[in-house]
RODO-2510 file (C-alpha; in nm, 4 decimals, decimal comma):
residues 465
     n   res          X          Y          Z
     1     x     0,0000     0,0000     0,0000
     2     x     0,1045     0,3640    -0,0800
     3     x     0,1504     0,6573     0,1046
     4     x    -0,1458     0,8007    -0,0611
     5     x    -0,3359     0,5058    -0,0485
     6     x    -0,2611     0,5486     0,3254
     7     x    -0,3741     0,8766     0,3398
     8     x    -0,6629     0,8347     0,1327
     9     x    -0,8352     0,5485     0,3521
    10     x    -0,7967     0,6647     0,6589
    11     x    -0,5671     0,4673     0,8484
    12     x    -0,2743     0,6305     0,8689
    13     x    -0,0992     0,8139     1,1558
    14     x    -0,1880     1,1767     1,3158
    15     x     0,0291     1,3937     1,5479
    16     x    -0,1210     1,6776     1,7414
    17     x     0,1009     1,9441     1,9070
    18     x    -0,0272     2,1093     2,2076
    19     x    -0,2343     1,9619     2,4372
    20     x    -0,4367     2,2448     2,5315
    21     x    -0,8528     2,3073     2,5009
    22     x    -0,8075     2,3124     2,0794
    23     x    -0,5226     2,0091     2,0748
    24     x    -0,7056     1,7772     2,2912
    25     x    -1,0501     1,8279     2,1093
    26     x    -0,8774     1,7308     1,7649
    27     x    -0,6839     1,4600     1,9352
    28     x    -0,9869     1,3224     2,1038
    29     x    -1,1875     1,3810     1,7257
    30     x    -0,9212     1,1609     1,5149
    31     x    -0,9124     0,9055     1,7640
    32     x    -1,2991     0,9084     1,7529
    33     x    -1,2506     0,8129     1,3929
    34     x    -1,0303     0,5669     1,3583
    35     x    -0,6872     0,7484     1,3238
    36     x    -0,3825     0,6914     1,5605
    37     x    -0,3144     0,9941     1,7505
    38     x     0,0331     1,0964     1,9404
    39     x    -0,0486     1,4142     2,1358
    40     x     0,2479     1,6106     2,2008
    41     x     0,2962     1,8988     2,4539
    42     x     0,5436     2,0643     2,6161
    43     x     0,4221     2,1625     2,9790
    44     x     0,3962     1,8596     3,1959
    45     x     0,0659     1,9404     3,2015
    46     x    -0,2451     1,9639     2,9751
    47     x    -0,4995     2,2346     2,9592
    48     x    -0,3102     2,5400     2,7915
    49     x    -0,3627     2,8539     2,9342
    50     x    -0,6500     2,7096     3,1945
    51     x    -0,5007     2,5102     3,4834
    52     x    -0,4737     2,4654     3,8161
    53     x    -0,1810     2,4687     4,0910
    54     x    -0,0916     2,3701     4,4125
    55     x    -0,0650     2,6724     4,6831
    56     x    -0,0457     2,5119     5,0481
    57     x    -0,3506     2,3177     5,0842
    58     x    -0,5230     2,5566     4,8300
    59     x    -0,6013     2,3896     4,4569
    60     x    -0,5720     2,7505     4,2583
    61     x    -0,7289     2,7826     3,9396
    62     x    -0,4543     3,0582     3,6839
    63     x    -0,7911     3,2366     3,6489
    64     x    -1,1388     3,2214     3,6371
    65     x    -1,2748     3,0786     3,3489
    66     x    -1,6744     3,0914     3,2166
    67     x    -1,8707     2,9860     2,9367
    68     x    -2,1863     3,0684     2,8612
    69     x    -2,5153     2,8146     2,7395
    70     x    -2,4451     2,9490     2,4099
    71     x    -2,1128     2,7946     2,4099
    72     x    -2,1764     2,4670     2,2365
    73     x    -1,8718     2,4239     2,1024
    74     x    -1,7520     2,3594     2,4759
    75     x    -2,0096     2,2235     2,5985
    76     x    -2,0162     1,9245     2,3628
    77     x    -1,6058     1,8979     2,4985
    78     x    -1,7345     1,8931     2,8954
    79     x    -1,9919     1,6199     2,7950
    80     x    -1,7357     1,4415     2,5996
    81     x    -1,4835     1,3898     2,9049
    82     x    -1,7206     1,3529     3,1073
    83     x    -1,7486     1,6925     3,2926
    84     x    -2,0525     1,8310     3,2424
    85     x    -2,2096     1,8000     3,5687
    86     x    -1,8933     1,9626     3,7156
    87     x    -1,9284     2,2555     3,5297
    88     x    -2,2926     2,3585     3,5597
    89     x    -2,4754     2,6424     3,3731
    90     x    -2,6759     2,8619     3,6025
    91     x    -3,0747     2,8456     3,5392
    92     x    -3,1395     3,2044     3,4440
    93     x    -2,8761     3,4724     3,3792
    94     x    -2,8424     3,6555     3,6997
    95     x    -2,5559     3,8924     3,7105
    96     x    -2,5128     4,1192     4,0086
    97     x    -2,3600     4,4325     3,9591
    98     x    -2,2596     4,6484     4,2162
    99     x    -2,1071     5,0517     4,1870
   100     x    -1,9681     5,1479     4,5654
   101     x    -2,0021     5,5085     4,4588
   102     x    -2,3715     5,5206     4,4191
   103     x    -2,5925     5,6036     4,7320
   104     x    -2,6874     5,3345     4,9770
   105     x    -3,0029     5,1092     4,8637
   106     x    -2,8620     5,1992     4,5044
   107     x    -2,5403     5,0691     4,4872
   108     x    -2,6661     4,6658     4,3603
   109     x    -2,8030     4,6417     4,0954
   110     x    -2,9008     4,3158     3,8284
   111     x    -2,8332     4,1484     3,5127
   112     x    -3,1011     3,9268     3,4546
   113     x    -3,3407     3,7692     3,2045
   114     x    -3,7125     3,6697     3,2285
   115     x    -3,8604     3,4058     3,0414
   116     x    -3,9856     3,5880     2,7215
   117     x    -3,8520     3,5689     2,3699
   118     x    -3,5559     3,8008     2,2568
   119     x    -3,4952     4,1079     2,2678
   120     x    -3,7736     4,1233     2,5724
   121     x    -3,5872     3,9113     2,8368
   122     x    -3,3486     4,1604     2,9307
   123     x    -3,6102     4,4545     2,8690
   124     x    -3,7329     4,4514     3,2819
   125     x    -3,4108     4,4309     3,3933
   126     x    -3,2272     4,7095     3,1741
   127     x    -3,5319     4,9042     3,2955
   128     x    -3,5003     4,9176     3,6392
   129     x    -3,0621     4,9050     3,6262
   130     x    -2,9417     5,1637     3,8607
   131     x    -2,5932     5,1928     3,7168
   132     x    -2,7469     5,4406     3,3625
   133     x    -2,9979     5,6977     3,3183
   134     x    -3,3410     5,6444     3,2070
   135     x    -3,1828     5,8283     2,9041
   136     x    -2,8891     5,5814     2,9199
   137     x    -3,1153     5,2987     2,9233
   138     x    -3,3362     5,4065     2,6212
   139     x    -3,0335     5,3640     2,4197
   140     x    -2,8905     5,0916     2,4592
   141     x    -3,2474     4,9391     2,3591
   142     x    -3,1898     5,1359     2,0054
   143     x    -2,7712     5,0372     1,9680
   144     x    -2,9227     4,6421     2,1056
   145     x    -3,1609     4,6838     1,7863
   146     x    -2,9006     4,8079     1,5444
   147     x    -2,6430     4,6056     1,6884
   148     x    -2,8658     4,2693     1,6197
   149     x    -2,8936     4,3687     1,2370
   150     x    -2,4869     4,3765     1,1707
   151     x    -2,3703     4,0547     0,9887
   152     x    -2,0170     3,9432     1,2338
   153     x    -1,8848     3,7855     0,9258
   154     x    -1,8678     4,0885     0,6761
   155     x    -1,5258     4,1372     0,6568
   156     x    -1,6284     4,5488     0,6587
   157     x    -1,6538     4,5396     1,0472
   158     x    -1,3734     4,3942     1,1459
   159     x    -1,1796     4,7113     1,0609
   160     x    -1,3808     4,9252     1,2969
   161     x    -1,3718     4,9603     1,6412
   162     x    -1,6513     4,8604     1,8617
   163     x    -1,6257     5,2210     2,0287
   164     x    -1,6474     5,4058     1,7542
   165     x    -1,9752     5,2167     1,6737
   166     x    -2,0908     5,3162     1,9955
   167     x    -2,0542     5,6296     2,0363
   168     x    -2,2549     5,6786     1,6804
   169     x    -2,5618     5,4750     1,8067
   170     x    -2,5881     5,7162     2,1325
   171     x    -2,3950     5,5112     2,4009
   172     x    -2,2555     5,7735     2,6423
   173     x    -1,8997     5,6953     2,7975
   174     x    -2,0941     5,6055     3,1259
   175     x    -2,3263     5,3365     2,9574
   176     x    -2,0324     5,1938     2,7747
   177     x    -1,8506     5,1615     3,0968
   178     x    -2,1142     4,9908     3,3206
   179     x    -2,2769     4,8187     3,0480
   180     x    -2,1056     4,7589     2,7130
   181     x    -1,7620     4,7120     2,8644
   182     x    -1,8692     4,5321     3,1715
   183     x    -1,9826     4,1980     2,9248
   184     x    -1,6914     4,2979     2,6392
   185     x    -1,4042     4,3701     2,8727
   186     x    -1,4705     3,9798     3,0094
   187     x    -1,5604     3,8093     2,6844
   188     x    -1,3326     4,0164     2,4487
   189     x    -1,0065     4,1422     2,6618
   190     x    -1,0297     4,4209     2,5626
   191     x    -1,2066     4,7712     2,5994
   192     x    -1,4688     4,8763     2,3275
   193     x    -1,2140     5,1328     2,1923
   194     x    -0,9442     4,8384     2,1100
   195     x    -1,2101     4,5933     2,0185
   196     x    -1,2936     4,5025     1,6428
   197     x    -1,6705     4,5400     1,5710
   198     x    -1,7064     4,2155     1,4260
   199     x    -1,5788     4,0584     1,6714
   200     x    -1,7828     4,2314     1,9502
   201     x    -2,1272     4,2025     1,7001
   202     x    -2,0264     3,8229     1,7436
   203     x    -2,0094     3,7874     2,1025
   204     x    -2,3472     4,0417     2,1847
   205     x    -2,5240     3,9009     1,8740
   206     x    -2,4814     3,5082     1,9948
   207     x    -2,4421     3,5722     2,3963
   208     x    -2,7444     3,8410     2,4337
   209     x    -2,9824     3,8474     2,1302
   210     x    -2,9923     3,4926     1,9728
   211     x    -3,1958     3,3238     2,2307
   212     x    -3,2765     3,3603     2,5915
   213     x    -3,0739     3,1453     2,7639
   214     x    -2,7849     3,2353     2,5619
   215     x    -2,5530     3,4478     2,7742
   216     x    -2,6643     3,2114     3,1164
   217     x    -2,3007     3,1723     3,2739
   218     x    -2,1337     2,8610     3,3236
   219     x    -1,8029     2,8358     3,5401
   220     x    -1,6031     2,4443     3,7500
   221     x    -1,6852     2,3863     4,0636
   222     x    -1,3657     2,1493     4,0545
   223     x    -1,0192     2,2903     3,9625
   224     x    -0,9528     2,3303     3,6073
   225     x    -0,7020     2,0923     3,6184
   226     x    -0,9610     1,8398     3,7102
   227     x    -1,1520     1,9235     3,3899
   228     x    -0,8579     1,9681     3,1124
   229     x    -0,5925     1,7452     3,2920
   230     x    -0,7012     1,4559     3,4799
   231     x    -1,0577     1,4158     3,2860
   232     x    -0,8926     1,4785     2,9431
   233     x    -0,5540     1,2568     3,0263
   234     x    -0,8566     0,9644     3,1009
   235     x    -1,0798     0,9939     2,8132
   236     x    -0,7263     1,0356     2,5692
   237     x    -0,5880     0,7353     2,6856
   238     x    -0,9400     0,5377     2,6321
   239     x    -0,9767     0,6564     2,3107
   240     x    -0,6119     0,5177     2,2331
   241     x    -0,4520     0,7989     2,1894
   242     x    -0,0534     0,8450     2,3274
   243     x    -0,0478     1,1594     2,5109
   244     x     0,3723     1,2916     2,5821
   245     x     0,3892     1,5883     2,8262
   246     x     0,6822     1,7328     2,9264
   247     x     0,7752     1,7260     2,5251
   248     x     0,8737     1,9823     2,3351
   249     x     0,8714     1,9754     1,9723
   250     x     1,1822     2,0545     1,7733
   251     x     1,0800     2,0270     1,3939
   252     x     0,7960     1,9945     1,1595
   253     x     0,9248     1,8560     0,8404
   254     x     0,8001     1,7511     0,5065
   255     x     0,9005     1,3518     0,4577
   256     x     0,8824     1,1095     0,1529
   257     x     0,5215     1,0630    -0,0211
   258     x     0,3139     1,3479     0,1608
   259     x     0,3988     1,2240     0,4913
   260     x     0,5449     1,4350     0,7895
   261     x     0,8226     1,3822     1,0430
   262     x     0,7799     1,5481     1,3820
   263     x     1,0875     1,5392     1,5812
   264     x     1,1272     1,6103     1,9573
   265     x     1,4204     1,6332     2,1851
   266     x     1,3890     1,1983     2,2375
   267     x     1,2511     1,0673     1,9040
   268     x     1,1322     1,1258     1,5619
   269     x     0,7464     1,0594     1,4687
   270     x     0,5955     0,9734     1,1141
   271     x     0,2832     1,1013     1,0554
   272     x     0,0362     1,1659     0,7798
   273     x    -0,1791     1,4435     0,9386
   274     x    -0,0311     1,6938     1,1951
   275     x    -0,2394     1,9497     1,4048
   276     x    -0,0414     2,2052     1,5212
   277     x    -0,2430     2,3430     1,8328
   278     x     0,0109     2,6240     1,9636
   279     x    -0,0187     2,9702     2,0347
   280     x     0,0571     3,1684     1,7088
   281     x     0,4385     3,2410     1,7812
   282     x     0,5267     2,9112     1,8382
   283     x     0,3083     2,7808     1,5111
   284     x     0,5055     3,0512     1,3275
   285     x     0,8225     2,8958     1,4344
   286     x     0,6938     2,5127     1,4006
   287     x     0,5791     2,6089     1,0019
   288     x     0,7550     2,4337     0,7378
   289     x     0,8330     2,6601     0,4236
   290     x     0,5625     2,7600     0,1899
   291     x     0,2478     2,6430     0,4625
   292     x     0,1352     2,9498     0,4967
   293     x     0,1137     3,2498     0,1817
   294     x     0,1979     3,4646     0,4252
   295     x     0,3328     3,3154     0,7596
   296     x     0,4585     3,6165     0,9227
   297     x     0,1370     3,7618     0,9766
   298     x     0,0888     3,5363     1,2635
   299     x     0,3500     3,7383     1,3992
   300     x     0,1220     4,0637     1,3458
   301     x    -0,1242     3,9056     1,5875
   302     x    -0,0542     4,0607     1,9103
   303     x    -0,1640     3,9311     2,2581
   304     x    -0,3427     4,0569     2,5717
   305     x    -0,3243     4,0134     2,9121
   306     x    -0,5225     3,8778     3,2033
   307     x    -0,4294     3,9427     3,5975
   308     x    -0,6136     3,7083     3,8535
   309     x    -0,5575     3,8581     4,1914
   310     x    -0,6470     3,5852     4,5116
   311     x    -0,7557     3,7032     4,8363
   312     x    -0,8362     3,4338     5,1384
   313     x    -1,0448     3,5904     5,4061
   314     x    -1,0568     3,4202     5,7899
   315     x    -1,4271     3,4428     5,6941
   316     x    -1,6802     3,4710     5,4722
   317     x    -1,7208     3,8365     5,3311
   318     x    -1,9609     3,7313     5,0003
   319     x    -2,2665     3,6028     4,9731
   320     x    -2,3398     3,4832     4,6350
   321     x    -2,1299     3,2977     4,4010
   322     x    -1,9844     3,5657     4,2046
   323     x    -2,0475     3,9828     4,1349
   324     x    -1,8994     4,2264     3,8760
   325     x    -1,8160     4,6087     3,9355
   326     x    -1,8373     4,9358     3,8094
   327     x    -1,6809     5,2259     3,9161
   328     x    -1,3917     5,0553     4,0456
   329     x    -1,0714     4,8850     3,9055
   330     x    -1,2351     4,5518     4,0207
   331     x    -1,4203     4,3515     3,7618
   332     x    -1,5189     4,0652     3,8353
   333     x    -1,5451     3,8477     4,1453
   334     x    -1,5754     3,4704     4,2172
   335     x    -1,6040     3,2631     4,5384
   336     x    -1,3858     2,9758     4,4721
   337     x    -1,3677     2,8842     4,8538
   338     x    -1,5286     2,4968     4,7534
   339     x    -1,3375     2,4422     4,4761
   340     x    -1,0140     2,5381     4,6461
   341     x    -1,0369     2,3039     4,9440
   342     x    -1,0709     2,6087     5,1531
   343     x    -1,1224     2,4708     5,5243
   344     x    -1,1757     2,6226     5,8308
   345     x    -1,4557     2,8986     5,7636
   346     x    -1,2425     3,1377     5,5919
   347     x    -1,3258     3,2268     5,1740
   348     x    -1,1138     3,2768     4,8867
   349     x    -1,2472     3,4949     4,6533
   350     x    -1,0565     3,5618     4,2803
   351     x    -1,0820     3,8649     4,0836
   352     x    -1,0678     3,8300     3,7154
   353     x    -0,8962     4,1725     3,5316
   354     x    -0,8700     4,1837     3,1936
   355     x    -0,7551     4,3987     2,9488
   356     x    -0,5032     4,5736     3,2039
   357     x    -0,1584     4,5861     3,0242
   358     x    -0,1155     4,9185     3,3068
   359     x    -0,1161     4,6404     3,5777
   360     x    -0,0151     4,3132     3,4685
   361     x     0,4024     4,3658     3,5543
   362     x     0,3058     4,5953     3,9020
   363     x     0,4206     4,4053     4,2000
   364     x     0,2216     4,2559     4,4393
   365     x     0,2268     4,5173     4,7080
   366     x     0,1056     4,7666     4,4902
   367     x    -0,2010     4,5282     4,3908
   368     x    -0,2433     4,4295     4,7440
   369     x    -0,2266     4,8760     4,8312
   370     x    -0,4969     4,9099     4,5347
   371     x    -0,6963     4,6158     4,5463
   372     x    -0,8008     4,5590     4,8939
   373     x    -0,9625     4,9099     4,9759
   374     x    -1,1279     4,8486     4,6820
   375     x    -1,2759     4,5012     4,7698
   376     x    -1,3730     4,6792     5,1572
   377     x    -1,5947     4,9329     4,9581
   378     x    -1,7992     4,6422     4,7040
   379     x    -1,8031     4,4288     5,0360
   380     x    -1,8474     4,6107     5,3986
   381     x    -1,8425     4,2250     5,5281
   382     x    -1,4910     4,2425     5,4841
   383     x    -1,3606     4,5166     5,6277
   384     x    -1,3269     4,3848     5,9513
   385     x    -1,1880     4,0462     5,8109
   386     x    -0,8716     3,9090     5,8175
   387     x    -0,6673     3,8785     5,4853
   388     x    -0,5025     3,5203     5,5731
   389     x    -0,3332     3,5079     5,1985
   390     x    -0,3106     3,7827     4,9047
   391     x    -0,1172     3,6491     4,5958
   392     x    -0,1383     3,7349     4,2056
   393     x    -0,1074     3,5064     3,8988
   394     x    -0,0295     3,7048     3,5401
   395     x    -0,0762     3,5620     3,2258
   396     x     0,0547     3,7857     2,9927
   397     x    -0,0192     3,6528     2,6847
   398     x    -0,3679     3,5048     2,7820
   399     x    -0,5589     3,6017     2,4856
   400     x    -0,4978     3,7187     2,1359
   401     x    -0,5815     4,1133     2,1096
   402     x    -0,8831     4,1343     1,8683
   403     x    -0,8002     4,4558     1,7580
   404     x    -1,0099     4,6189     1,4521
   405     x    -0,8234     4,4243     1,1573
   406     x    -0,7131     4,0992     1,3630
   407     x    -0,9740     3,9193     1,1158
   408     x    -0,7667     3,9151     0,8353
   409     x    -0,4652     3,8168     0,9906
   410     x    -0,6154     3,4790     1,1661
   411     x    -0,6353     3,1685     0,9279
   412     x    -0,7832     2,8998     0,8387
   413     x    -0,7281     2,5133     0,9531
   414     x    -0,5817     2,4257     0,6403
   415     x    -0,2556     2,5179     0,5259
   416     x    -0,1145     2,4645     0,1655
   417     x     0,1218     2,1838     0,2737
   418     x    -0,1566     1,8638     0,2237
   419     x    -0,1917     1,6998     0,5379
   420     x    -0,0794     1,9767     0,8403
   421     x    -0,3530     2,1975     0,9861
   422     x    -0,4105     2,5105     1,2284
   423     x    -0,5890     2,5177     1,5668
   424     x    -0,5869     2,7095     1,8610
   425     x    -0,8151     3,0265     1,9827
   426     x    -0,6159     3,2457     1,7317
   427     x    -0,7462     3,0634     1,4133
   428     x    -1,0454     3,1754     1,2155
   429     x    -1,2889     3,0655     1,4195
   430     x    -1,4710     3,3344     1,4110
   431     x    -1,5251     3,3827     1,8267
   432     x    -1,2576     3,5820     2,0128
   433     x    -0,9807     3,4022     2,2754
   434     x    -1,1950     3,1597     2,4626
   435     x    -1,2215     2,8163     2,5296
   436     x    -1,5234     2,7872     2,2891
   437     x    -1,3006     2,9418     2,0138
   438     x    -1,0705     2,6740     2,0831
   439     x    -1,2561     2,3539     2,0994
   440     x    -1,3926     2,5253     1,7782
   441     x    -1,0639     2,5256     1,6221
   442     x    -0,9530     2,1930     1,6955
   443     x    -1,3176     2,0638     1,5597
   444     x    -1,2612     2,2416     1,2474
   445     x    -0,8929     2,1240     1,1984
   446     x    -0,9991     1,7839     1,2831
   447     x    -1,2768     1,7890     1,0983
   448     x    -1,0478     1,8934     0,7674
   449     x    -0,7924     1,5976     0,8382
   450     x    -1,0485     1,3509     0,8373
   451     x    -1,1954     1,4689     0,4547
   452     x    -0,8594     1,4674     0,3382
   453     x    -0,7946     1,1202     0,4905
   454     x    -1,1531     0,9790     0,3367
   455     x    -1,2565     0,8916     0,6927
   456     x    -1,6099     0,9525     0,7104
   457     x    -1,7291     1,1443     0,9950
   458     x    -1,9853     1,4187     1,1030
   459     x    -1,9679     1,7908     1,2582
   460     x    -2,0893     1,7368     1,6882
   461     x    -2,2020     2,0749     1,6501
   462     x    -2,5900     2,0491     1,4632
   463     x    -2,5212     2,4306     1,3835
   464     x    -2,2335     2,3530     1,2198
   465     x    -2,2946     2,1186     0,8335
***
């Protein structure tokens, strides 16, 4: 039998680089079909850019990580490990929002949805949010309307910032700061201003006027690492698939009829599909000549920041499972006391801050100077609390930056060398830098290996053909 023949029925050999959210989901998709799959990845760890660590007797999550019901794309990856009921989607969208700098009996106020059709079930509670003027809150009902009739994919908006948009539909600075930002900031990483329209049409369009329960929130009550480590590691190795951490790959090289050789520091791999599932610098690096028409663009994709800031309290100073704020350098706030370990009556509480490239290098006393006071004024429960443990963990290149024009620099799975493909968060999937996007990604590049290889197989997704 031939190499082609090999290639064409199916049965030959597939190598996946990078075992994060995007890697494992292609992995986990060849193996599905029939093809033996080598997962390669350099940590000695899987899960990418959402893990967990050891801290004491504390299990610390990098950051906290959501998804939303419209996330399918992820969802369908929680149900395929076999983590769905650790990660549980609220019933109803319930969002509390609080500003400290509003009057008392004014300062809380709700994101919420009712059970009526869109655009309706957010219409009671954008009437009655404290945070914007009645004016405020007329219009954002017109830019919601106007907003819902852009097209995500016409290649026209990705050039234009989401800000500028704004600001020509009526949205005052104030209602893009405790509204518009508030949802982009955490979805996007970045602030309207820096954000391309397209991509923030995509993310309003799908999360808040598709269909009700869209944008209800989703988060692990178990470390991440017992989601895209342990539960992935378990449902890899029973779909046959050879998973290598602690490997880093050295070479990407075209071999004798259309096959590949992937070489690491220990041994050299033949394959017939690769799926390189690595953040875009080191794809750039891994690319053979001639894969890409224009391979240094990845280059041009720039990256964003995220800075998780933990706080353990002797005692509990929140009452609901998580808030956001306005009017403060605090964004968002989760209890992760349970999923921690946390014993002895104290809480842990993270804050999730994105889009801060002013903070992300600023050492921990100055977070702890800034941060606390801040967290005493959203929660008068702990100002008389102890602070039994403050530490900070910085990704600084969490997400790609979807800056207007980012669209045309992202591509596709396939590449123009037959047989190696493109996944990751970065790719043209359409979504910005989250783990749908890259479960996405590695469906997609998966999904092209297989027609290549003639081994039948269908999309998960039903909204996908």
């Amino acid at each position: 039998m031939s190499d082609h023949d090999i290639r064409r029925d199916g049965t030959g050999d597939a190598v996946v680089v990078g075992g994060g959210l995007a890697g494992a989901t292609a992995a986990l998709r060849l193996a599905d079909a029939g093809v033996r799959v080598t997962l390669l990845e350099g940590r000695p760890r899987l899960g990418g850019l959402a893990f967990s660590f050891q801290r004491g007797g504390l299990t610390v999550d990098n950051g906290q990580h959501v998804y939303l019901r419209c996330c399918t794309a992820y969802r369908w990856f929680l149900d395929r490990i076999g983590g769905t009921e650790l990660a549980p989607v609220q019933d109803r969208l319930d969002v509390p929002v609080v500003d400290p700098a509003r009057p008392e009996g004014k300062r809380l106020g709700r994101l919420r949805r009712a059970a009526l059709p869109v655009p309706l079930h957010l219409a009671a509670s954008l009437a009655t949010y404290p945070h914007l003027s009645l004016a405020e809150r007329a219009s954002v009902g017109r830019a919601a309307l106007a907003l819902r009739a852009l097209d995500p994919a016409d290649p026209a908006l990705d050039g234009i910032d989401f800000a500028s948009w704004l600001a020509r539909h009526g949205q005052s600075p104030r209602t893009v700061a405790a509204l518009w930002d508030l949802v982009g900031v955490a979805t996007l990483n970045a602030r309207a201003a820096d954000a391309s329209l397209g991509l923030a049409a995509m993310v309003f369009k799908t999360g808040l006027l598709s269909e009700p329960g869209a944008a209800d929130i989703g988060w692990a009550r178990v470390p991440l690492g017992q989601l895209h480590d342990t539960l992935v590691r378990e449902r890899l190795a029973a779909a046959g698939v050879r998973t290598e951490t602690g490997t880093r790959v050295k070479d990407v090289t075209r071999a004798g009829g259309g096959r590949w050789q992937v070489s690491t520091e220990t041994e050299t791999l033949d394959a017939d599909t690769v799926v390189l599932a690595t953040a875009q610098r080191e794809t750039h690096a891994l690319l053979p000549d001639g894969a890409l028409d224009a391979p240094d663009r990845l280059l041009d994709i720039g990256t964003a920041p995220i800075l998780n800031i933990h706080v353990v309290y002797d005692r509990p100073v929140l009452r609901k499972p998580f808030f956001a704020a306005v009017g403060s350098p605090v964004q968002w706030v989760f209890d992760r006391t349970e999923a921690s370990g946390l014993t002895g009556g104290g809480q842990y509480l993270a804050l999730s801050q994105s889009a801060v490239e002013h903070e992300i290098d600023a050492p921990v006393a100055e977070l702890r100077a800034r941060y606390l006071p801040e967290l005493a004024r959203l929660l008068p429960l702990s100002r008389d609390a102890e602070v039994r443990d403050f530490f900070v963990t910085r990704e600084r290149t969490a997400t790609f930056a979807p800056t207007p024009g980012v669209g045309r620099l992202r591509p596709g799975p396939r590449t123009r060398a037959p047989g190696l493909y493109l996944a990751g968060a970065w790719t043209a999937t359409g979504w910005p830098a989250t783990m749908e996007g890259a479960v996405r990604s590695g469906l997609t590049a998966a999904g092209a290996a297989l027609t290549e290889l003639g081994r039948p197989h269908e999309h998960p997704l039903k909204e996908t053909a």
